[in-house]
N, C-alpha and C positions, 0 to 999 in steps of 0.2 A: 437071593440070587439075582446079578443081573448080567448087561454084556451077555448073554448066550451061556448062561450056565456058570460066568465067573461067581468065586463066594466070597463075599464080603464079610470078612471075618471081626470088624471090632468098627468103631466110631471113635474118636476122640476128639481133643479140642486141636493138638497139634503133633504132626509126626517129624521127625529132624532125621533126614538122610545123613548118616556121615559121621562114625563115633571121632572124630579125629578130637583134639582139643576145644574146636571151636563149637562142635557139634553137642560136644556132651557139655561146655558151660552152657549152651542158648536149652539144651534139656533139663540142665538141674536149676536152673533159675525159674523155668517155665512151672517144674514141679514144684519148686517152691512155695509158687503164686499160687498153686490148686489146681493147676490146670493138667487134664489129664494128659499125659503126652508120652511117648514113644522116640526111642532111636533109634534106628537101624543100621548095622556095619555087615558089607559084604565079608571082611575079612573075620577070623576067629582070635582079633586081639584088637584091644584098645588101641587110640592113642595118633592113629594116620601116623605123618612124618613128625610126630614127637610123641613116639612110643616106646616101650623097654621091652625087648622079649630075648631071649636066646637064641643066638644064631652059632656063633661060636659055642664049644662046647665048656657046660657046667657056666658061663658068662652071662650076664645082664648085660646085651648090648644096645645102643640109645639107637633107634629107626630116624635120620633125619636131625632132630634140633637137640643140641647137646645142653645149652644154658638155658637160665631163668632169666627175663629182662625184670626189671623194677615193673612194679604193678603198682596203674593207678593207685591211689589212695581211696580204701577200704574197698576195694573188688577180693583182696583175698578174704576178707572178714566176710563179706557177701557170698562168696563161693565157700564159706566153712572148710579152705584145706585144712589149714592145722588140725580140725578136731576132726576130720576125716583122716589124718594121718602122714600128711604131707610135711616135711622137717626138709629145712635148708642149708647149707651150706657155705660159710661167707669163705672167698675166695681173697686169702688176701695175696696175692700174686696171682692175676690172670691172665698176664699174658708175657711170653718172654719171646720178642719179635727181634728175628736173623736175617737179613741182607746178604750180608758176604765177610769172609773172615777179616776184610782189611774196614772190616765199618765195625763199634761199639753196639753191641744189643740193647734194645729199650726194653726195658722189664717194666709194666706196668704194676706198679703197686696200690692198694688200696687205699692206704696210707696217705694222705694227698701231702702231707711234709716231706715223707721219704719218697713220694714219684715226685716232689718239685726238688728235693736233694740230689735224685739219682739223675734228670734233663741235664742239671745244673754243670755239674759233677762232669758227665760223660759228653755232651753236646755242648754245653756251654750258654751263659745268659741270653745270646741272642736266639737259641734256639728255643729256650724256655717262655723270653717275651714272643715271639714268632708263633709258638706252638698256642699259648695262650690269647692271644689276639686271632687267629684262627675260629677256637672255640666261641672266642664273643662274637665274631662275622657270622658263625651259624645259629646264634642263638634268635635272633629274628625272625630269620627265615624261617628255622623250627617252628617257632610258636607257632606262625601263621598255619606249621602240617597241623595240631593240634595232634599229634601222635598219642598222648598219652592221656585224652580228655574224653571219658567215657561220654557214648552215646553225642557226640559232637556231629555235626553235618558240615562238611568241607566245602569254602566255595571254590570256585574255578580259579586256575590261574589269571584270567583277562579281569576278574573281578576283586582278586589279591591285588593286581595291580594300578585297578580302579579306584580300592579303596586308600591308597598308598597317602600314607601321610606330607608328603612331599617327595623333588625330585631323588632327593638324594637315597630314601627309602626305595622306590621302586627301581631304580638302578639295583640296588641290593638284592631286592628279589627277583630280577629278570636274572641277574647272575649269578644266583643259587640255584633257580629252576632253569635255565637254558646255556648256561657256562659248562666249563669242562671243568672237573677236577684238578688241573693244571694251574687255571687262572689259577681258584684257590691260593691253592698249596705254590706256586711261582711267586704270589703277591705276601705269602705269611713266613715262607720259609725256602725263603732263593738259594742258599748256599747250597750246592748240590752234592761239595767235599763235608762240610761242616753238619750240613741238616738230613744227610743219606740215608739213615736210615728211619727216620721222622718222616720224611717227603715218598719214602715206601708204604712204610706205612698206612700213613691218610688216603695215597694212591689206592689201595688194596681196600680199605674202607669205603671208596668210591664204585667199587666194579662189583662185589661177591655176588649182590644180589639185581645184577644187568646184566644184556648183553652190550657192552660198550667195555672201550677201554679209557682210562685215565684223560687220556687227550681229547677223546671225544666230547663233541658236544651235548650238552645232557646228563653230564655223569656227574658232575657236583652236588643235583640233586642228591642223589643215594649217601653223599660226603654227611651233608647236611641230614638227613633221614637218621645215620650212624648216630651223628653226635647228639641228636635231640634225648634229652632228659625230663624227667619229672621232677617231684618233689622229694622222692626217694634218693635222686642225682643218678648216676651211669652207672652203676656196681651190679652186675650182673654174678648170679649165682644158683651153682650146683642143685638141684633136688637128690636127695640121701636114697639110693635104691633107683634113680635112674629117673630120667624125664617122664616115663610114662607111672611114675607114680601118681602124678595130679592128674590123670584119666581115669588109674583106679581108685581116685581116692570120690573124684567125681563120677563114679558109676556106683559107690559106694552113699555118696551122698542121696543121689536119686531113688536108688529103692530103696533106702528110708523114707521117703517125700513121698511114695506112689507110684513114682517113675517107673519106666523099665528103657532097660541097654538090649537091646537081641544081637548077640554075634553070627556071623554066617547065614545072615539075612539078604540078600541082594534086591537090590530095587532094581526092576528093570524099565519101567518109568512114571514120572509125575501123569496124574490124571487131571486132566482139563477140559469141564463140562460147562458148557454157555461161559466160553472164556477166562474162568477162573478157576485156581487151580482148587482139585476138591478132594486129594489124596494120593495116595502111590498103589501101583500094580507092581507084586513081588514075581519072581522070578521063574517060582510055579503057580504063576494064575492068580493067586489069591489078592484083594483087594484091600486096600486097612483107608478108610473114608474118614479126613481129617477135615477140622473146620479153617487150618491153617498149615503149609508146607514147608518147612526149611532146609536149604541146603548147604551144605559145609562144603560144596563141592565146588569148584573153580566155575567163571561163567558157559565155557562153550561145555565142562561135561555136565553142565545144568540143563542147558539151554540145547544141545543140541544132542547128547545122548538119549536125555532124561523125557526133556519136554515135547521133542520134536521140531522141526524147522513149520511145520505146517499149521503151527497156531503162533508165531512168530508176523512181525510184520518186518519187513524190508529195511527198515532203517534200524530196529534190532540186530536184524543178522548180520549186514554190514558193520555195524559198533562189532560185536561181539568176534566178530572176521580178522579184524582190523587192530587183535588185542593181539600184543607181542608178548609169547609164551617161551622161553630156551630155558633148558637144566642145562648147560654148558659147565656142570660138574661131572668128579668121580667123588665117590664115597667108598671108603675103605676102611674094615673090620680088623685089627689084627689081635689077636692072644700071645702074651709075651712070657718068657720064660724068667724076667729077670725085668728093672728099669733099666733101661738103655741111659747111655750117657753121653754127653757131650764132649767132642774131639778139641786139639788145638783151635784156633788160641781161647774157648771156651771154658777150659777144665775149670775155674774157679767157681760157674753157675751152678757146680755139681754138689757143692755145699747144701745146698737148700734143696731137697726133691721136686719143690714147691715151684721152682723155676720152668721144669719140665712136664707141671701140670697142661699147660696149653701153649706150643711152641709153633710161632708162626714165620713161615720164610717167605718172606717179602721183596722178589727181585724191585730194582731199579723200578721206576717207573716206566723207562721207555723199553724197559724187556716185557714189563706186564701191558705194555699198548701192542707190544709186538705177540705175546701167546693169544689177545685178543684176533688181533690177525690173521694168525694161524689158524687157531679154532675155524673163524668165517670161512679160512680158503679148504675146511677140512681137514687140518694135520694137528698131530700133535705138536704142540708146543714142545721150545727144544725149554725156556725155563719157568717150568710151571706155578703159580702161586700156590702154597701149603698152609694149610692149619692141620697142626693134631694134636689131640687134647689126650692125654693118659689120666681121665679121670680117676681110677684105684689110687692115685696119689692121696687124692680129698676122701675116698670112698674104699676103702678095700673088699666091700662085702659084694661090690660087682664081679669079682673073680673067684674061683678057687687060691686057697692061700699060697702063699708063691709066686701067683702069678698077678700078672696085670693083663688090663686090655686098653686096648687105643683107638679111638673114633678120628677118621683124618679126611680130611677134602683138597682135591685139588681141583686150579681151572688153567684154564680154561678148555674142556672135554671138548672135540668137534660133537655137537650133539645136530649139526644140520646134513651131516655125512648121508651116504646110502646105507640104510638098516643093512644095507650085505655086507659093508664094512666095519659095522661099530664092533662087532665082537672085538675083532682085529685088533682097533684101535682104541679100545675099553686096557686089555690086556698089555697092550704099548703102552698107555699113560700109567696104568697102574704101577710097571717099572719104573718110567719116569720119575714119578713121585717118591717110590721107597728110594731109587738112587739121590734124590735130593734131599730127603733127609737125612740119608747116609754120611750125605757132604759133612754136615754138621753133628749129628750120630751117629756115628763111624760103627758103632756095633750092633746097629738095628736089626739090619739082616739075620745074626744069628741070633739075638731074643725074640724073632717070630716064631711062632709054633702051631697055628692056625691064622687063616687071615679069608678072607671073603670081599668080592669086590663087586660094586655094585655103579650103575651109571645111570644116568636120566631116564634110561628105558626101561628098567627094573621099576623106579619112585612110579613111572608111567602106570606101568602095569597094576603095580601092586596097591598102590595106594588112588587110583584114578589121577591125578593130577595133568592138565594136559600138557605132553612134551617132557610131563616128569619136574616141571616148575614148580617148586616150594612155593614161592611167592605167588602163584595164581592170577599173574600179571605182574612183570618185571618193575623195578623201582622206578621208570621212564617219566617227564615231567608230565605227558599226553594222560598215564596211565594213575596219578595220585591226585590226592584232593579229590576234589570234585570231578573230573576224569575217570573216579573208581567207580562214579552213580550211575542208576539208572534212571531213577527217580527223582525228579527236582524237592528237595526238602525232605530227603530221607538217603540215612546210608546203606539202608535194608531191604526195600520194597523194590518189587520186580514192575515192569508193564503187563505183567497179570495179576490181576487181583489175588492176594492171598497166598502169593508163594516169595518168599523172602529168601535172602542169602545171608547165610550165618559164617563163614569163613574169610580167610585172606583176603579174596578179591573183593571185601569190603573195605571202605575204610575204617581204620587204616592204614591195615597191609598186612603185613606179616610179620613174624616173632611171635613168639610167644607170650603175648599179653592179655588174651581173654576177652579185647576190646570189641572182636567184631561180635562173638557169640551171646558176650552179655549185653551187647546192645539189643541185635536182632529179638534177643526174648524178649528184654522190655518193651519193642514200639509192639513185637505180635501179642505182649499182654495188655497192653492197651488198647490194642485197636478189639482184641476180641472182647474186652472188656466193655468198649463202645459199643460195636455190633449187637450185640447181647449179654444179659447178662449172665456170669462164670456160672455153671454149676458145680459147686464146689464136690471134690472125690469125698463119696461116704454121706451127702446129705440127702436126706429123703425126697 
């Protein structure tokens, strides 16, 4: 017993706040290595914002992140999905991107002959060299994120540009990290008749995950961030049974290893004794004393729910102050009676169901600089950017037979409004958004049969996230690389000793790639490894 009667129920080497994705790879890695270790999730399901549970009725519906991006090379062999149970899905049509009825659809093929037939074909050669000399201007700049390079440490922008091979190189990266999406996409693909709905496109790859628009400064980042690739290349795809499979398959993996996952556990906060952190206090009193803390959770519901302001020093609090967090989305559930289909001058996409896997409406660029606007002033955007994926396309066993279901987002949500107005304004957009894909699925409305709608305040609530931001610090050039550190020479480590961050707001960043969490367990099996030596689970 200590604290005045609190009871200290267990010791281990390391406890992981936060079953989200990133929580339980930095747990099953941790138990991999022998080290005794614990997760704990307030809520009673896996997975945070890329989880599968039922909300719609008899449905698997996806909480948050719908795809699989490419995973470094052998992180999935490392995390044992497949033999945990994990089976993929190759998408080959991912995406069928709608502007307006007087602009051709760009249907993204797998296929990289039949996506350089189809540019050819519907936009024409100079759209194809334009689109493709684009890709090569950010392939630079990418490398330099290291997006896809496990356990990497980012340096800062001022020293990307220090190290700049010549002038003409750091020109390049000051206007990838400090340009607008515009320059871009103005300098690769001008024709505004001809490239319309290409230069949508890219614009809407520039904003999802910011609060900026298109023209803003800053926002070619995120451009750049999108198109960065691995060895895998860019083909993102499906998990069979819904994204929060690889949380059960990784909560599955750990109690074989020794691990444990505790559902409906709340941390109410990190424990920090002669300023290092030395465990968590749960939410009725009890104590769990680790020799190392991790969090999955964003920096300020780390740092200032968790930890407290009062073992913080001032130049933390202001960093951590100073981080630009907006969910400036809606998120929308629907259960369908039927695949909805697409209206004039469309109807030939209806061929292939495969078209209306993930159907993205992509205003103009200067409408999606203008919903940006609007969001800022508070209103709803009059024309909202859309994605909605009818995953039952690829997957039919997320529905009862018959039916499908649709996972859809729109932006730009007011999410800086008066909480006494978002209900209001949650309910407005959520119209907005079925009316706009009405435009182009004319018979949506009547294949809904349930639907559920959810906005930044909900992701807030329910998942911790502050403001309700997926990304745990917007794609911002302030806020990546080396900007996402706290620690000089580490993507992990806090300014308290022993308490590390396993989630997005590492580098780096967000998606679904497993990068922040299997890093954080490798530098805390080393360092505990240093410290002392592992007692391995089960040795005398």
């Amino acid at each position: 017993m200590i604290g005045g009667g609190t009871h200290v129920s267990e010791e281990l080497d390391a406890v992981v706040v936060g079953a989200g994705h990133n929580g339980l790879a930095a747990t099953a890695v941790l138990a991999k290595r022998g080290l005794r270790v614990l997760c704990l999730e307030k809520n009673g399901y896996l997975g945070g914002m890329a989880g599968t549970r039922e909300i719609l009725s008899g449905c698997r519906n996806d909480v948050g992140a719908s795809l699989l991006f490419p995973l470094a090379k052998g992180l999935a062999e490392e995390l044992e999905l497949a033999r945990y149970g994990v089976e993929l899905i190759d998408l080959p049509i991912m995406a069928t991107n709608l502007t307006s009825r007087a602009a051709p659809p760009a249907v993204f093929y797998a296929n990289p002959l039949r996506m350089a037939g189809h540019v050819l074909r519907n936009f024409g050669p100079g759209a194809a060299l334009g689109f493709a000399r684009l890709m090569h201007f950010c392939q630079y700049p990418a490398g330099l994120m290291d997006r896809f390079t496990p356990r990497s440490v980012p340096p800062t922008l001022e020293e990307l540009l220090a190290r700049a091979p010549n002038a003409a190189k750091r020109r390049q990266i000051e206007l990838a990290f400090t340009g607008s999406a515009m320059d871009l996409i103005d300098r690769f693909l001008p024709d505004t008749r001809k490239h319309r709905t290409l230069r949508a496109l890219a614009a809407f790859a520039a904003v999802q995950s910011t609060y900026k628009g298109p023209f803003t400064p800053g926002s070619a980042l995120c451009l750049v961030y999108t198109f960065a690739q691995n060895e895998a290349g860019g083909l993102m795809r499906r998990v069979k049974g819904g994204m929060g499979m690889l949380s059960e398959a990784l909560a599955r993996s750990i109690a074989d290893k020794g691990g444990e996952v505790r559902l409906k556990t709340p941390v109410a906060r990190i424990l920090v004794e002669g300023d290092r952190a030395a465990g968590v206090e749960l939410r009725d009193g009890s104590r769990i004393r680790a020799r190392a803390v991790l969090s999955n959770l964003d920096k300020p519901a780390t740092f200032f729910r968790l930890v407290g302001r009062e073992h913080l020093r001032d130049e933390l609090i202001e960093r951590i102050e100073g981080i630009e967090q907006r969910g400036a989305f809606m998120h929308l559930l629907f259960k369908l009676r039927r695949l909805p289909r697409y209206g004039a001058p469309f109807e030939h996409l209806n061929a292939d169901p495969r078209t209306r896997f993930n159907t993205t409406l992509v205003p103009d660029p200067e409408l999606q600089q203008a919903s940006y606007e609007a969001c800022a002033r508070g209103e709803v955007p009059e024309n909202p950017a859309v994605g909605m994926q009818i995953p039952t396309v690829m997957d039919p066993s997320l529905a009862p037979p018959g039916f499908h279901i649709a996972t859809t987002y729109g932006f730009f949500f007011p999410c800086t409004a008066p909480p006494a107005e978002r209900g209001r304004l949650r309910d407005e957009m959520a119209e907005r958004v079925i009316d706009r894909l009405s435009e182009f699925l004319p018979d949506l409305r009547d294949c809904i049969v349930e639907r559920a709608v959810f906005s930044s305040d909900h992701f807030a609530t329910m998942q911790g996230a502050t403001n309700g931001d997926f990304t745990h610090g917007l794609i911002h050039p302030e806020q990546m690389i080396g900007g996402r550190l706290l620690v000089p020479g580490s993507a992990y480590a806090t300014p308290i000793p022993d308490l590390y961050l396993c989630g997005a707001s590492c580098h780096p960043g967000p998606g679904v790639t497993f990068l922040p969490g299997y890093g954080a367990a490798c530098e805390v099996a080393d360092a505990l490894r240093a410290a002392a030596p592992i007692r391995i689970r089960g040795a005398a």
